[in-house]
Each structure stands twice: as C-alpha cells, then as structure tokens.
N, C-alpha and C positions, 0 to 999 in steps of 0.2 A: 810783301815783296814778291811774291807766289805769282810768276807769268800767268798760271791757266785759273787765277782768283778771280771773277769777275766782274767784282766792287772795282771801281776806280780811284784811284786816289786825291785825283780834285775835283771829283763829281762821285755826288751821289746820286741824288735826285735831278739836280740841275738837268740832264737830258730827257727826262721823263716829263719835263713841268715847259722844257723848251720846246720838245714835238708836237704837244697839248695848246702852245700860245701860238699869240699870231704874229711871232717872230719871222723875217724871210726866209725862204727856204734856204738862200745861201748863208745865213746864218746859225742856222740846223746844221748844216751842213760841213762849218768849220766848226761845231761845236761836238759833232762826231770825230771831224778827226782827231779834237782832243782827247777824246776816247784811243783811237789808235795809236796815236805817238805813246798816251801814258803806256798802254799795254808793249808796244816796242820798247819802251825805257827797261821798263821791270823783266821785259826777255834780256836784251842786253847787261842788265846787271846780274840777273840768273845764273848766265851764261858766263860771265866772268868769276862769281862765285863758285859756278860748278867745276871751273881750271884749275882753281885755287884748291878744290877739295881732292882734286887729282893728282895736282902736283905736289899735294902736303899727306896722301895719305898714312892714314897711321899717326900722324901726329896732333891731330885735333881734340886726344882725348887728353895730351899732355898738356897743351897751349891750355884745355879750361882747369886744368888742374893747377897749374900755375897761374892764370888770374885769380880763381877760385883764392890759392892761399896771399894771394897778393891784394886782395878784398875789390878787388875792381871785376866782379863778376855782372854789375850793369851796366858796362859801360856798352855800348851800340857796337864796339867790335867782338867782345864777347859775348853779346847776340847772335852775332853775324856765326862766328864758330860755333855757337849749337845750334841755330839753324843748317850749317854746312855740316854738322855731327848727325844731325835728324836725319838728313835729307839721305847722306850717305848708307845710312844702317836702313834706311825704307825704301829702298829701289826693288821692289819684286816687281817691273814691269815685263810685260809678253816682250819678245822680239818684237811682235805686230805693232802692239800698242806701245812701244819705242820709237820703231819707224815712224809711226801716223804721228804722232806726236814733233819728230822733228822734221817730218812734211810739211807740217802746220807750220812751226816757225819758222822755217825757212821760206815758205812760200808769204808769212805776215815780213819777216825780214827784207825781201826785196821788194816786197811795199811797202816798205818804210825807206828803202833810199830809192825808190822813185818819187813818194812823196818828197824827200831831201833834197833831191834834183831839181821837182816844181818849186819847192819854196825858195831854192838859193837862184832858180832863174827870175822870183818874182821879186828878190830883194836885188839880183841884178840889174834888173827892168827899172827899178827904185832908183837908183845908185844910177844909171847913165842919164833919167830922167832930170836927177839936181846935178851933174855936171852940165847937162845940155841949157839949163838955165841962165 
C-alpha cells in the first residue's frame, strides 16, 4: 500500500511487455496512466491512514492489544494498525526530505484531478453523444 513502492498493483510486467509490443501508442499510453492513477490511489489512501494515525495517537498500541486478545489479529484492519504503528514509530525523516517528498505528491496529486477533469469531460462527451441520438 506504501505510495513511494514502485510495483504496481495491477501490473507488473504488463508495461514492460506493452512498450516492447506493437501495441498503438495510444494504447501504451492509457496503460501508463494505469500506472498513475494506481499510484494516486495508494497516495490517497496513505494519506487518509496517515489522519487516522494523527488523530488516534497513542492509542494504536491499545487497539492491537485488544485485537490481539480478541484473536482477530489478521483481520485486514488490524493490518492496517500495525502498518499505522510502523509507520508512526519510523518517521526520522530530514525537514528536506519531508518537504521534497510532499512536493512530490502534491504536485502527482493535481495530476491526478487534472487527469479526473479529462476523463469526466470524456465520459461527458459520451453521455451527450447518446442523448443526441
């Protein structure tokens, strides 16, 4: 789930084997941007974990304590709390390398709702095309 991971999550090789073929280019080309939206997903959900670990601190160590004894220690949300327990206790980043880092996503972030913009104007374009029918 790790924004700056660089695997994809519905591709692995699929872009490497699609650059290589003699796919169109503008089929390369949305198959990159499946690469950018996946990595916009996993910033957005980052980002929403990261709130959670803000606004709950200090008490993440109790939440796995009480699954732990409640035996639901794999369930996918107590994952989620010791990934947001990891994450919390390993933050030695620079100022620098804090800033640069959410230069980065913020500047991937508003290209991702400019790409939002273009796809809900092409699904627009869609939609007055079968009414004009």
């Amino acid at each position: 789930m790790d924004p700056d991971e660089r695997d994809y999550f519905y591709q692995t090789r699929a872009q490497e084997v699609a650059d290589s073929s003699g796919l169109p280019q503008s089929a390369k080309e949305w198959l990159k941007l499946s690469q950018i939206i996946d990595y916009s997903a996993r910033l957005l959900i980052q980002m929403c974990f990261d709130r959670v670990a803000a606004e709950t601190s200090g008490k993440l160590k109790e939440w796995i304590e009480l699954a732990s004894e409640a035996g639901a220690r794999d369930l996918p949300i107590v994952r989620v709390i010791h990934q947001l327990e990891d994450q919390h206790g390993s933050s030695e980043r620079s100022v620098q390398e804090e800033r640069e880092k959410l230069r980065e996503r913020l500047e991937r972030l508003h290209g991702m709702v400019r790409l939002s913009e273009l796809l809900a104007s092409d699904i627009q374009h869609q939609l007055d095309e079968l009414d004009g029918s």
